[in-house]
Structures are given as structure tokens and as C-alpha cells.
C-alpha positions in Angstrom: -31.2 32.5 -189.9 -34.2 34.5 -190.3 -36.7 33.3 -192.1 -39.8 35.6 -192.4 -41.0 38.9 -192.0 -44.0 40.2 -191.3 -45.3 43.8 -191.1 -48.9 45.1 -190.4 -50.5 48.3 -189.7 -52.6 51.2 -190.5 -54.4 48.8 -193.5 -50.9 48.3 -195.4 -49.5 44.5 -194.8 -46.2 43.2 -196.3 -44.5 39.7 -196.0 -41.1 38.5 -196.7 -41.0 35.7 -199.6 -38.1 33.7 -201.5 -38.1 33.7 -205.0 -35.1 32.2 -207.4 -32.3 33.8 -208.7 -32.4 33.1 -212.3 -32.1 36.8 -213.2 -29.0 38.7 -213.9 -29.9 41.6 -213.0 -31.5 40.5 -209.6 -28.3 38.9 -208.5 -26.9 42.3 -209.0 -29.2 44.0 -206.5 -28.9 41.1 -204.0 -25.7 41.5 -203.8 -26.3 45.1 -203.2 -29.0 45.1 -201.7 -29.4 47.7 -198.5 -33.2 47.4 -197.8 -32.2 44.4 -195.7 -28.5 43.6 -193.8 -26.4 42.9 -191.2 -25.9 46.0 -188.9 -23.6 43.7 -187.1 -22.8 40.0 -186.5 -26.0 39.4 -184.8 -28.1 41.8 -185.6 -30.2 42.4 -188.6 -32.1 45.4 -189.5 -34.7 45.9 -191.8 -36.1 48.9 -193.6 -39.8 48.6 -193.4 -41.4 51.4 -196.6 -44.0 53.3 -196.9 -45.5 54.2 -193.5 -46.6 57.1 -192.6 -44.7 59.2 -189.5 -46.1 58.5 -186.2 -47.8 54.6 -187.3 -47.8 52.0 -185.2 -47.5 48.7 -186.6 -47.0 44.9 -185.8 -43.6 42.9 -186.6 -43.3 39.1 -186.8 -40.0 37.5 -187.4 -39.3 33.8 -187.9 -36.0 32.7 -187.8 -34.5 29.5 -187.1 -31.0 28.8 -184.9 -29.3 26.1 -183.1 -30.0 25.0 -179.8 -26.1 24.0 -177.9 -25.6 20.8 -176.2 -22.9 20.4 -173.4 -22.0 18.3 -170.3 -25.8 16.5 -171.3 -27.8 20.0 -171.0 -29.5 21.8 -174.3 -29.8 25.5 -174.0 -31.1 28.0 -176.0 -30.6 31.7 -176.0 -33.4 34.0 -177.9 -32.6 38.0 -178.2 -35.0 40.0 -175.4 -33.3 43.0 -174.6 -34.4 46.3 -175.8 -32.0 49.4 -175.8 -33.9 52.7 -174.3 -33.6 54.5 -177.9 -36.2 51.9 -179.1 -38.8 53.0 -177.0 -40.8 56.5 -179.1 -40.2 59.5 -176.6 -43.3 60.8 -175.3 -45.8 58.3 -176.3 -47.1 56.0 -173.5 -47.5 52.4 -174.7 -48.3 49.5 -172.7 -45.7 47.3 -172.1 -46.0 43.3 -171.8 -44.0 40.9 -172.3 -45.0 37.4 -173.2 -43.3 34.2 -174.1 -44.6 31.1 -174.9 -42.1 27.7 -175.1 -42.8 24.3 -175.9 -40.5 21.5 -175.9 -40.5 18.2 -177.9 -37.2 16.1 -177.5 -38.8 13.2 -179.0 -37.9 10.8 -176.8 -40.2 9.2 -174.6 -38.0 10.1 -171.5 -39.0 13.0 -169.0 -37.6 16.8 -169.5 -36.4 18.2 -167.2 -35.6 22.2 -166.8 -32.4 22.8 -165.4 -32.1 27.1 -165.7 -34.1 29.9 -166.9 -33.8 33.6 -167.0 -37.1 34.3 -166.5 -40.3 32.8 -164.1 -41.6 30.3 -166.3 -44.4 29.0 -164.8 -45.4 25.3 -166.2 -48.5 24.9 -168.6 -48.4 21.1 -169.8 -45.8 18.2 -168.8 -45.7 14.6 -170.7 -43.4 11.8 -171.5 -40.7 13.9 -173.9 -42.6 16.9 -173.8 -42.6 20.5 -171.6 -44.8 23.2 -172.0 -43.5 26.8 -170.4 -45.3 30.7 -170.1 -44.1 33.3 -168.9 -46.1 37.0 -169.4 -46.2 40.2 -167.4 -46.5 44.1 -166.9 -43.6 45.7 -167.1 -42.2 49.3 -166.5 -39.2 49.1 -168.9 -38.9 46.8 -171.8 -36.5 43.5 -171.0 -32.9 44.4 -170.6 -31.7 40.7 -170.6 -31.7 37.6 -173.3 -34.1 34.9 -172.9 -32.4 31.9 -171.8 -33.5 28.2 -171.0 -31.7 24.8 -170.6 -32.7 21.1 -170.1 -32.1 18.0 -170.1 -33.6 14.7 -170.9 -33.7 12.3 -167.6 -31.4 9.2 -168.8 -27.8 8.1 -167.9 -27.3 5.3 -170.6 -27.3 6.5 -174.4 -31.1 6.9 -175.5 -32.6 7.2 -178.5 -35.5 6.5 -181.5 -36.8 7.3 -185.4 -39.7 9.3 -186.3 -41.6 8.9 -189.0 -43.5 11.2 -191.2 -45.8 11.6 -194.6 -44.5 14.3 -196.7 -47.5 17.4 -196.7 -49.7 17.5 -199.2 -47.9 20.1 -201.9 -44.3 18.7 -200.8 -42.5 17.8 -204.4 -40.5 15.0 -202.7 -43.5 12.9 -202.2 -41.3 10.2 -200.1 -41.5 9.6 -196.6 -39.4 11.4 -194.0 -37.4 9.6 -191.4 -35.3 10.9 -188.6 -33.5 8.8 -186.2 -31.5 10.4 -182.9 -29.1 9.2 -180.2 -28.5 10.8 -176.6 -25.4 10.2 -175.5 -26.4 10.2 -171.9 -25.6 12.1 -168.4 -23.6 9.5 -167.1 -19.9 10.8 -166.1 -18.0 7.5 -166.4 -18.1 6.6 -169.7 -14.9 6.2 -171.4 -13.7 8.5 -175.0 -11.6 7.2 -177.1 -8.3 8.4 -176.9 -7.2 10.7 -179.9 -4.3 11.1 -182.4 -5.1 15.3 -183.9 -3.2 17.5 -186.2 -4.1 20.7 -186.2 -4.0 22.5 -189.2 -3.8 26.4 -189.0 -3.9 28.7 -191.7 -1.4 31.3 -191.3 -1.4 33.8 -194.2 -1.4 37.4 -193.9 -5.3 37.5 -194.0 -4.7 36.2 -190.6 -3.0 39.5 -189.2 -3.9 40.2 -185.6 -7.3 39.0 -184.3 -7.7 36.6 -186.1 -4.7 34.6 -185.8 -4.3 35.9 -181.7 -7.9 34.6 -181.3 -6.9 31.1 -183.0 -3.6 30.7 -181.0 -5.4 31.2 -178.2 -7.9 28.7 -178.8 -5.4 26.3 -179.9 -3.2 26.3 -176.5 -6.6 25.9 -174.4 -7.2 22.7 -176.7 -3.4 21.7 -176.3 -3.7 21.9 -172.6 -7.1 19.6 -171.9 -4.9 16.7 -174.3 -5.1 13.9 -172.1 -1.6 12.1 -171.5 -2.8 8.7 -173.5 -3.1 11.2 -176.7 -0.8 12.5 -179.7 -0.7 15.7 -181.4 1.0 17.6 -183.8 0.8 21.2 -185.4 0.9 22.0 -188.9 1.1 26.1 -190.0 0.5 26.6 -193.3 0.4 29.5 -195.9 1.7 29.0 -198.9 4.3 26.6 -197.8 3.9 24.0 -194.8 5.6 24.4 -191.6 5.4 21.3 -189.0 6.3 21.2 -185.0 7.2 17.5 -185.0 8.1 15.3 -188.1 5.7 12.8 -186.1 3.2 12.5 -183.9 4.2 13.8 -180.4 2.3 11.6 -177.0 0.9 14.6 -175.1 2.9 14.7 -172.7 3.4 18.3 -170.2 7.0 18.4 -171.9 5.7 18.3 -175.0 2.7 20.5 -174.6 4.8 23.0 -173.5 7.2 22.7 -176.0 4.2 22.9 -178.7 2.7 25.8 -176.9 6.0 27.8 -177.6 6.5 26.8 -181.0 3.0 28.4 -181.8 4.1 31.3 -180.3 7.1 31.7 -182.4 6.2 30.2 -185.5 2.3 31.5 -185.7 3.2 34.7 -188.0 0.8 36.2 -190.6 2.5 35.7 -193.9 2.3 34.7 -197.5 -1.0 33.2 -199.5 -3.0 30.0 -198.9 -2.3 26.4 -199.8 -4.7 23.9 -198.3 -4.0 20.7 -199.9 -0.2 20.2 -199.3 -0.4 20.4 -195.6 -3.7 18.1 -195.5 -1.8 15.9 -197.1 0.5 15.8 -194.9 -1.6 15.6 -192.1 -3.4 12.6 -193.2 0.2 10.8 -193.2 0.8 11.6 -189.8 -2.5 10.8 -188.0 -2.6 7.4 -190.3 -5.2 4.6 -189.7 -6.4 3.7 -186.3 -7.9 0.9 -184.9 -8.1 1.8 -181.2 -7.5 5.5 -181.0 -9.4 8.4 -183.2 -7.6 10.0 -186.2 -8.1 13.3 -186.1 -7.4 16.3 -188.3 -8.5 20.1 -187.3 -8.4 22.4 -190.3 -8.7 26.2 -189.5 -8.8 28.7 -191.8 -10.1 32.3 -193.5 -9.6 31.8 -197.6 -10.8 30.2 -200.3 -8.7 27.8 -202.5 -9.1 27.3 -206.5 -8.7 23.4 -206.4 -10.9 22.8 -203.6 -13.3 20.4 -205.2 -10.0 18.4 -206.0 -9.1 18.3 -201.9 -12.5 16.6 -201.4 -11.8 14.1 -204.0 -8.3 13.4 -202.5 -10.3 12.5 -199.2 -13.0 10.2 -200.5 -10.5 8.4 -202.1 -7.9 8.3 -199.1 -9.0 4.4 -198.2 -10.2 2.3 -200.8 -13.5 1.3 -200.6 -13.9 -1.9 -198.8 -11.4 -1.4 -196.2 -12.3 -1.5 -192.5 -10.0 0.7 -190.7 -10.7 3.9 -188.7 -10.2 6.8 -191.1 -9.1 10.5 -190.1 -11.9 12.4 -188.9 -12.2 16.0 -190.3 -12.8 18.7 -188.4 -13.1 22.1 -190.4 -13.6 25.8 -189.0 -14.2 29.2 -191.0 -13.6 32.4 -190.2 -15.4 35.4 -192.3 -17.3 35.3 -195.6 -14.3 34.7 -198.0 -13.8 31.0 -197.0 -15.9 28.4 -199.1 -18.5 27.7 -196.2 -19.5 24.7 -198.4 -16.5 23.4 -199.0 -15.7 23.2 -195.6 -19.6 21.7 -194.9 -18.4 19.2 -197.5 -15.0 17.9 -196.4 -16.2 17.2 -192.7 -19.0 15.5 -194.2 -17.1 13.2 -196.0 -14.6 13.1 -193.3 -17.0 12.1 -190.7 -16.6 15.3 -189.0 -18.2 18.3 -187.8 -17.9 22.0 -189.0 -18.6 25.4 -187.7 -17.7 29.0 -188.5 -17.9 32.4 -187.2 -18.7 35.7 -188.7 -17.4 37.7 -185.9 -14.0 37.6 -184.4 -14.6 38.0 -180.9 -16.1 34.2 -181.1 -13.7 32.4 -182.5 -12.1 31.4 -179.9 -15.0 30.0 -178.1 -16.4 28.6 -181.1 -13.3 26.5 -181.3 -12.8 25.6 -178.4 -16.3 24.2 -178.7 -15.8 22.3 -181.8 -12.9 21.1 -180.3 -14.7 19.2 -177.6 -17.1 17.9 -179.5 -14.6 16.0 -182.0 -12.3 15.3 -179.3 -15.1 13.6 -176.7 -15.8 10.1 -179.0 -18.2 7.4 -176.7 -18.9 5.2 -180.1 -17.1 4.9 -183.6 -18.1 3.3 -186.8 -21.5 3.4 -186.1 -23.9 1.4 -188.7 -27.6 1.4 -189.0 -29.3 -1.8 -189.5 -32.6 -2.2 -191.3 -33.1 0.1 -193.8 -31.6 -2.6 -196.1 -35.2 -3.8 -196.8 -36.4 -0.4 -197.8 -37.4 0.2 -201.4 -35.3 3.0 -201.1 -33.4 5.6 -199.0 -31.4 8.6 -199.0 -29.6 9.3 -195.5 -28.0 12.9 -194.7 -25.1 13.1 -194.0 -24.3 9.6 -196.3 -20.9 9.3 -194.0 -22.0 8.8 -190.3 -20.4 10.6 -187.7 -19.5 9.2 -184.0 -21.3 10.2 -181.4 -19.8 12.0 -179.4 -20.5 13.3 -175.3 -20.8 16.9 -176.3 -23.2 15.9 -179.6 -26.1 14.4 -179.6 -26.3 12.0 -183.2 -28.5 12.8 -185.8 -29.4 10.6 -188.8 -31.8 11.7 -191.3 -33.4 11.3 -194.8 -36.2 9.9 -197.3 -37.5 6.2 -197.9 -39.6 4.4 -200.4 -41.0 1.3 -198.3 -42.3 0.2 -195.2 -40.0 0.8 -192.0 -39.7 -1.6 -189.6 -40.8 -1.7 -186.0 -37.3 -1.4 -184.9 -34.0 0.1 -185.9 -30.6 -1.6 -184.8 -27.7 1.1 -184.2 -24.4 -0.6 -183.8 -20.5 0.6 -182.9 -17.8 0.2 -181.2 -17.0 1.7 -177.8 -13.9 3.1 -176.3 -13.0 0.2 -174.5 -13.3 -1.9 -178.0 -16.3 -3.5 -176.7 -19.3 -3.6 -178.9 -22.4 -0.8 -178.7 -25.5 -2.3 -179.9 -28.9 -0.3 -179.0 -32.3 -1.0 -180.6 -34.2 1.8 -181.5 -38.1 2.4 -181.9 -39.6 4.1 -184.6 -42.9 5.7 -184.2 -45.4 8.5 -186.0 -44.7 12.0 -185.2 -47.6 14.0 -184.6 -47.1 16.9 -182.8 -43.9 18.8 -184.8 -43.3 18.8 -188.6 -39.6 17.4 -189.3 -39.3 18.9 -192.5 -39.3 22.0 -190.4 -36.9 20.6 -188.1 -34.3 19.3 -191.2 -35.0 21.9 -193.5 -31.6 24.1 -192.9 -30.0 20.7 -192.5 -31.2 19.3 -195.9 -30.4 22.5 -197.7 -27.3 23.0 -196.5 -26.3 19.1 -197.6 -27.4 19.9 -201.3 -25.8 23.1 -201.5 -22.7 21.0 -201.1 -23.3 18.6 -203.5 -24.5 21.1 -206.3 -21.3 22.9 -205.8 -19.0 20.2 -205.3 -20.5 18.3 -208.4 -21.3 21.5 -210.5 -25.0 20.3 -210.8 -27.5 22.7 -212.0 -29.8 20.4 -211.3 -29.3 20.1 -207.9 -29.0 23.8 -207.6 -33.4 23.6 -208.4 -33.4 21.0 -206.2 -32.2 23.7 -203.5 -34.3 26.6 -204.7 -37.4 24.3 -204.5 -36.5 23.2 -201.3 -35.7 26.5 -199.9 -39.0 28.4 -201.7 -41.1 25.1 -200.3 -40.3 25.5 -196.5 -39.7 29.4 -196.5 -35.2 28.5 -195.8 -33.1 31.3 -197.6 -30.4 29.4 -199.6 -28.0 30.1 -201.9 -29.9 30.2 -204.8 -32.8 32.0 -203.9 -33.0 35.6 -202.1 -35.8 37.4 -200.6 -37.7 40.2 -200.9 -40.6 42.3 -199.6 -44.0 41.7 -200.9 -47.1 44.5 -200.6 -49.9 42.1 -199.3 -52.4 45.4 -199.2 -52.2 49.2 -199.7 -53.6 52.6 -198.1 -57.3 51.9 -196.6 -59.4 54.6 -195.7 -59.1 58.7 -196.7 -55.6 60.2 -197.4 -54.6 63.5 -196.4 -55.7 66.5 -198.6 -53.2 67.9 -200.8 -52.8 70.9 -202.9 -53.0 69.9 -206.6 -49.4 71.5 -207.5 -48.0 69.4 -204.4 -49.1 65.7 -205.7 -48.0 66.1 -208.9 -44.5 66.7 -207.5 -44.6 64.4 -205.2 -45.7 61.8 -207.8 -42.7 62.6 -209.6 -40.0 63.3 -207.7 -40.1 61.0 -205.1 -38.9 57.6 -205.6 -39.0 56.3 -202.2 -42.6 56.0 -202.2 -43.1 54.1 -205.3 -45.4 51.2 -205.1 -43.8 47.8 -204.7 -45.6 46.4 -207.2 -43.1 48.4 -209.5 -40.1 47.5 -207.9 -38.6 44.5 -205.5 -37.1 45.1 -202.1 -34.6 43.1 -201.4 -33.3 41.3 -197.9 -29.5 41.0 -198.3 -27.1 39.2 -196.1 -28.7 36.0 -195.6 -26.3 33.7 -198.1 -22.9 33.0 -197.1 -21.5 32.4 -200.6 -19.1 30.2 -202.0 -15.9 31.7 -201.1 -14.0 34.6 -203.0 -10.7 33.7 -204.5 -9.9 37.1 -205.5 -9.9 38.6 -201.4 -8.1 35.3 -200.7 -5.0 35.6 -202.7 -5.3 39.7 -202.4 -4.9 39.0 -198.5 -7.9 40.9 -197.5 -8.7 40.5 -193.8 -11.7 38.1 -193.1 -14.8 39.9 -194.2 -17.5 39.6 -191.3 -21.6 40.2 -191.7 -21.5 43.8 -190.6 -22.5 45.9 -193.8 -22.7 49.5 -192.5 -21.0 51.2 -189.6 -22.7 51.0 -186.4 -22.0 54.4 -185.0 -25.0 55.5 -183.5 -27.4 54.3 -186.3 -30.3 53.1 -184.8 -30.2 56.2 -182.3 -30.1 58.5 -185.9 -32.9 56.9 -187.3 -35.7 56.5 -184.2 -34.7 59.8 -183.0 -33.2 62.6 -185.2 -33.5 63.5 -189.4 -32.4 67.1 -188.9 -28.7 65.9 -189.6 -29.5 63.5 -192.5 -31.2 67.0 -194.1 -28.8 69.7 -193.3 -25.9 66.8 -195.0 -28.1 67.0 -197.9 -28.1 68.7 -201.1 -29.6 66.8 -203.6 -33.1 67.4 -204.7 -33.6 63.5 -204.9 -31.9 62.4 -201.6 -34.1 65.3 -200.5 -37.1 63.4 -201.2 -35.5 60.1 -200.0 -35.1 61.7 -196.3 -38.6 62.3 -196.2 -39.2 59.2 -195.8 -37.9 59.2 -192.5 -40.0 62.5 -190.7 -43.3 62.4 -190.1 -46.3 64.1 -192.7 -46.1 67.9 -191.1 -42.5 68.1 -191.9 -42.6 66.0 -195.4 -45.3 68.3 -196.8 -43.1 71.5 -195.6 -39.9 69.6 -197.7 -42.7 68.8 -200.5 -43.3 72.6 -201.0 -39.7 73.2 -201.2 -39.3 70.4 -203.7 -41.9 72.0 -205.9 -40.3 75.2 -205.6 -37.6 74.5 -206.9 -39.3 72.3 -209.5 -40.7 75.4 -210.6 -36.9 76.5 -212.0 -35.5 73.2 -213.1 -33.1 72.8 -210.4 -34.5 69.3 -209.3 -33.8 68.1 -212.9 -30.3 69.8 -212.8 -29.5 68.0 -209.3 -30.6 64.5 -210.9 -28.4 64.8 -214.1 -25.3 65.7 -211.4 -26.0 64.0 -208.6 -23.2 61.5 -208.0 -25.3 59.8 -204.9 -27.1 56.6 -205.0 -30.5 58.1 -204.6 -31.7 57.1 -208.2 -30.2 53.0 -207.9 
């Protein structure tokens, strides 16, 4: 998710900044917006204005992403590799690379660095805490990703809460908590055994990739089914289509048997109904006391009574009721799926959620998610002692298990004082009792609301949508203008922090005044607003859904070449072009011998009127 932009060089500064969308008209241009975009899944590119050819400036991007847990190892994976194009042909540039990583776990528990791709070489080691560097002279620019894992020394689940004052301009002025479970390295702890539906959307949307990606994921997950489990498989369009009219014990027999019903029955057909087949699906899985209910919803749409689904769950068990409810698992694929709605029902189902905006990864993705539902250590987990609190708010309000491939995360605000110690409670897989007392201390050394930011936002995006609150909607625009998070309801744009220093070029007299007026590329931003787009996911789009469209992904131009086109040749964007005013706009992309040349020609032509006919006919988007 990237945060923040900024851009310095030859005396003109800009920086990124997140305003609200409260404007019409500026929800218009967000949406179509092409100063800022996905040039595919993972990449973003951003048009930087005004600079003159041959500048060299300084970048700094923030951006936030999650760092993977599995078999008890965090890893993280930052972007370092620099295609050849990049690099400006004839110029001779010094070229260092430098990197710089610290790392907090929290607990007070030694870290320990298990892979790296390159030679770190340690700066500062504590109880919790790792310090790494890593900077060197090198002919060519990095040609591989930055890479890093870790782990934190303990077999037996560890844990504790931090504490923290709000800062000083914060408009929640109560105190942030954040409490954390390991689940430990240990290989011999029990899971719970499982009882999972999966629930795979099979419209025509679905065609090809996406479905063949799916069904593939889907027999990997069938196969690592442990005997002592039951499954079933629900497909699902418009009507519902089941493998078993009950739960099936896992069994080779009948993995196999389930394994070839999805490869007859998986066909790309029809529209999209979620709520009869989860309705179904609850049925089957029932309530559990020594197994996990589980339900696995996969799909690419969006579905009108969606906020009536997530009422149907919450009100699945009354309230009061001590049984194991169905966990719910929920997976999106593309931009036309409700992302929040998906957030929301796993939230309220005690469940986890995930998504992909590129095919190629959904079926690791899944597979992924898969695990991490499917590996339980403790259920029904309760957190004693915030009962004395003047008041709390915990996010997510439904607590999830903890699980072997997911570390537990519990966090929120309080009113009160917090006591010394925190009791966790659960039950293990063995139906023993899990009781672990947890330590709260000050944190000094990282900001949390950093840390929960995305996490916070996100939870209140679902809420504002799924309880049509506007006020909750500027709860989320605060939030997300207050710690610099893109949400949903704000966008962002590029600010002009300071202009041209120093002596300009001479011009001929005739020359400015065309240039003045005929170019619109180089119009101050004080008199315009460039916006970032491609950094909200949206709420779904009903329309695509029940049209059928294949599942939009974040790639908003073709890729063909692009980034070679723009750091190394104009000459074909000029000879395509005809326009007086799309003239102009692809002088923004030569350097100043060549723009004044294509200024003289502009003013030429000024001279007979033919720039204004070419504006009054132009069909381009040149004047937008």
C-alpha cells in the first residue's frame, strides 16, 4: 500500500497528501485519474510534472505491506531489482546501494535471523530487538528482491500487550493497547481436527484462469485433509450444486472421489448467488464441540443483499450459547468483489480473509489461507481483565483462534488504567484448557498507531459500509488523513511544496506567450490537483457482476514496453501525433533543446489559427 511520495530536485519539491472526497467532481477524476496507477499488479508508476529534461532528482516512497508467517519464520520481501532501461544511457552515476533494517517483535525473547539475500552485517542486538546494514559499491544496480526472515527463539506459545498514549494531535485521545500471541516453533503440538465446506463460486466470470487457478488450489487443500477430518464441496452460481448431501470423513476414497467431481462439475456458468449455498453450508458443517467448523468461501462478484448475508451470520447462534460456531474463511479474486464485505463476514465469522488482484497468485494465496484456517492450536479464546477498564473497544470484536501458521493479534482503545497482567484463556486440541498470563508494558521504541493503522481502517471501512454510517465514513477519512493510510474515502494527490529557484532559460518574447498558452502540461499545481489513482479497492460493482465480466485486476494500462518508451524514446509518441495540444503534452517528455524546437512550431502555426482549429476538433483527451 503506498503511502507517500516524495520528489526533490533542482529547487522544485512535491509531496503526496490525502485529502477527503467530499467533492463530486473529484471523485470523478479519482476514478480517472492517470497521473498515478497500477502499471501492473505490483507495480505502481507515477508521473512526476514539471522537470526539466536531463534533472536529476530524489524519490522517497513509503508504503506499508505485510510481513508472512509460516512453519514459525516471519519473512519479508521488499522490491530491489532494477531493469537496465532504468539506468540514463550515457551518464555515469555512482551507484550504492544501502539498506538499513530494524526489527522489533515486541517480545522480550531473542531474534534470531534465519535467511537473507544479501550480507547483512549486524549493528545492534537486544532482548526482542535486531538491528541489520547492509551498503556497498556496485557496478550494476541490484537485479534481485530484498529478502529477510526470522524467527523469535521460543517453543511454547509466547506473548504480551503494549501500551501507548495517543500523540499529541491524535483526535481519539484514548489510550492504545495491543496484545500478541506466538504460537510457537514446537512441532508436536496438536490442531484441532476440522469439519470444511468449501464454497466455490462458479459463474461465467470464472472462465478459464480463474476457475483452473481455484481448482487447482482446491485439490492441493483436499489432499493435505487429514483422515480424522470431513469435507464437502459446494459450487455455486446462480443455483447450488453439492458433492455430498453430508459431510464426507476424508478418507483417500473419498478425496479422490471429490477430486473428480470438481473436475466435472467445476464449469463457468450462470450469475452469482452467495446466500443460498452459505446457507447451506452452515447446515452441514453444524456446531462443534471438539472439531472446527469450517466454511471457505471463494469468489469474484459482488452480491446486492450482501449486508443481509452478514446479518444472517451474526444471528446464526443466539447469543448466549456456548458452542463452537463455523469459522469463515472468505477469498477475493479482482476488483468487482466487495473486498469489505468479505473483510466483514470473516470478521464476524471468526475467520481470516485475503484476496488477490492478480491471477497467477491465486492459487498460492489460497493455499495459504487454507493453512492458516485449517492449522487451529487454541479455540474460543477470551481475554480476561479488561473488565475493570472504564472502557474499551477491541479490533476485531470476534476473536479468532490462533492458529500455527498465524500469529494472534488483539487490538484497540481504553479509558482506565490496565492492569499489570492480562489472562488469555482457550481451549486446546486435546480439550485441555490453555491459560497463559501475559505482561503489559510501555512501548517506546515503535508507534502502534503506525503499526494498526491499515488494520483500524480497514475494520471501520466495514462497519461504515455494512451499517451505512456516514459518520463512520469521517471517522475513516480522519483516521486515514491523520496517519497518512489511503482509505476509501479519501484519495491523494500531488502537492507543489516549492517552485523554479534560480534563472530560467532565455526565451524569445513571441515563444512565452505561446507557451503560456498553449501548453497545459506545465500549468502550476496550485491551479490544478494531480491525482494518485489505484490505491482504493472499492466496494464491489454489481453491474460487472451480473454482466459476467471477467475479474478486473489492478493493471490500468498495457505494459508493452512502457517504461522502455518513456526513459528512452519520444520520437514515436510525436510522429503518432497530430494535435496541436497533444503536441504540447509530448513536450513534456524531451528534454529543453528539443521542446523549444516543438515551441517554435507551435507558434507557427499559432500564427494561422490552426492550434485553435485542432483544439475545437480534437477528439483526444489532451484538454481533460
Amino acid at each position: 500500500m503506498v503511502e507517500r511520495l516524495e520528489v526533490d530536485g533542482y529547487g522544485r519539491s512535491y509531496h503526496s497528501e490525502l485529502i477527503t472526497l467530499k467533492d463530486e467532481k473529484d471523485k470523478e477524476k479519482v476514478a480517472k485519474a492517470k497521473d498515478g496507477y497500477f502499471l501492473k499488479s505490483q507495480i505502481y508508476t507515477v508521473k512526476i510534472p514539471q522537470f526539466k529534461g536531463g534533472s536529476v532528482f530524489s524519490i522517497k516512497i513509503k508504503w506499508s505491506q505485510k510481513i508472512l508467517f509460516h512453519d514459525g519464520q516471519f519473512s519479508l520481501c521488499v522490491p530491489f531489482s532494477f531493469p537496465s532501461y532504468v539506468i540514463p544511457a550515457g551518464r555515469k552515476i555512482s551507484k550504492k546501494e544501502k539498506i538499513f533494517l530494524k526489527v522489533n517483535s515486541g517480545a522480550g525473547t531473542e531474534v534470531l535471523c534465519k535467511t537473507t539475500s544479501h550480507p547483512l552485517k549486524e549493528v545492534m542486538r537486544q532482548a526482542g530487538k535486531l538491528s541489520l546494514s547492509y551498503e556497498a559499491e556496485v557496478p550494476t544496480w541490484s537485479s534481485t528482491d530484498f529478502s529477510f526472515s526470522y524467527t523469535v527463539a521460543s517453543n511454547d506459545t509466547v506473548g504480551g500487550v503494549l501500551l501507548q498514549s495517543p500523540f499529541l494531535r491524535d483526535f481519539d485521545e484514548r489510550e492504545i493497547f495491543c496484545l500478541y500471541l506466538y504460537p510457537g516453533n514446537s512441532q508436536s503440538r496438536k490442531v484441532y481436527k476440522k469439519d470444511v465446506v468449501f464454497l466455490v463460486d462458479i459463474s461465467a466470470s470464472m472462465k478459464g484462469s480463474p476457475l483452473e487457478n481455484t481448482k487447482n488450489a482446491l485439490l492441493t487443500s483436499l489432499s493435505q485433509l487429514n483422515a480424522q477430518d470431513t469435507f464437502n464441496i459446494i459450487a455455486f452460481n446462480g443455483e447450488v450444486n453439492l458433492f455430498s448431501s453430508s459431510m464426507e470423513t476424508a478418507t483417500k476414497e473419498a478425496v479422490s472421489n471429490g477430486a473428480k467431481w470438481v473436475e466435472t462439475n467445476f464449469i463457468a456458468n450462470g450469475g452469482t448467488n452467495i446466500m443460498l449455498p452459505l446457507i447451506q453450508a452452515m447446515k452441514l458443517v453444524g456446531k462443534s464441540t471438539d472439531s472446527v467448523p469450517l466454511v471457505f468461501l471463494v469468489t469474484d462478484g459482488a452480491v446486492e443483499d450482501e449486508r443481509e448475508i452478514c446479518n444472517f451470520v451474526k444471528s446464526y447462534v443466539p447469543v448466549g450459547q456456548s458452542v463452537r460456531t463455523p469459522r469463515i474463511c472468505t477469498f477475493g479474486i479482482g476488483l468487482y468483489c466487495n473486498h469489505y464485505f468479505l473483510q466483514m463476514l470473516a470478521q464476524i465469522g471468526r475467520g481470516h480473509c485475503d484476496s488477490v488482484h492478480d491471477l497467477d497468485s491465486i492459487d498460492f494465496r489460497m493455499q495459504r489461507l487454507f493453512r492458516t484456517a485449517s492449522s487451529v492450536l487454541v479455540a474460543d479464546i477470551t481475554v480476561e481483565g479488561l473488565e475493570d477498564l472504564d472502557s474499551h473497544e477491541l479490533f476485531p470484536p470476534h476473536i479468532q483462534d490462533l492458529s500455527t501458521e498465524c500469529p494472534l493479534i488483539i487490538s484497540g482503545r481504553y479509558n482506565g488504567t490496565f492492569p499489570e497482567f492480562v489472562k488469555v484463556t482457550g481451549t486446546l486440541a486435546d480439550m485441555t484448557n490453555f491459560t497463559v498470563d501475559l505482561k503489559v508494558k510501555r512501548e517506546k521504541d515503535m508507534r502502534l498507531s503506525n503499526v494498526l493503522a491499515k488494520r483500524h481502517i480497514d475494520f471501520f471501512t466495514a462497519q461504515a459500509w455494512l451499517l451505512k454510517s456516514e459518520e463512520l465514513e469521517e471517522k475513516v477519512s480522519k483516521m486515514s488523513i491523520q496517519n497518512k493510510v489511503p482509505s476509501e474515502h479519501t484519495c491523494m494527490n500531488m502537492v507543489l511544496v516549492q517552485g523554479d529557484e534560480g534563472k530560467k532559460a532565455p526565451e524569445p518574447l513571441l515563444l512565452q506567450k505561446a507557451y503560456s498558452k498553449l501548453s497545459l502540461q506545465r500549468l502550476e499545481l496550485n491551479d490544478q490537483k494531480l491525482f494518485l489513482g489505484g490505491l482504493r479497492l472499492g466496494f464491489g460493482d454489481f453491474k460487472a457482476t451480473a454482466e459476467n465480466l471477467p475479474p478486473a485486476i489492478k493493471e490500468a494500462k498495457p505494459p508493452e514496453g512502457i517504461l522502455e518508451k518513456a526513459t528512452s524514446n519520444c520520437c514515436g509518441r510525436l510522429a503518432g501525433t497530430c494535435c496541436g495540444m497533444c503536441l504540447l503534452r509530448t513536450c513534456t517528455f524531451m528534454n529543453d533543446q528539443c521542446t523549444i524546437v516543438c515551441t517554435q512550431l507551435c507558434a507557427a502555426l499559432a500564427c494561422f489559427e490552426l492550434i485553435k482549429c485542432c483544439v475545437e476538433l480534437c477528439e483526444c483527451d489532451c484538454l481533460q
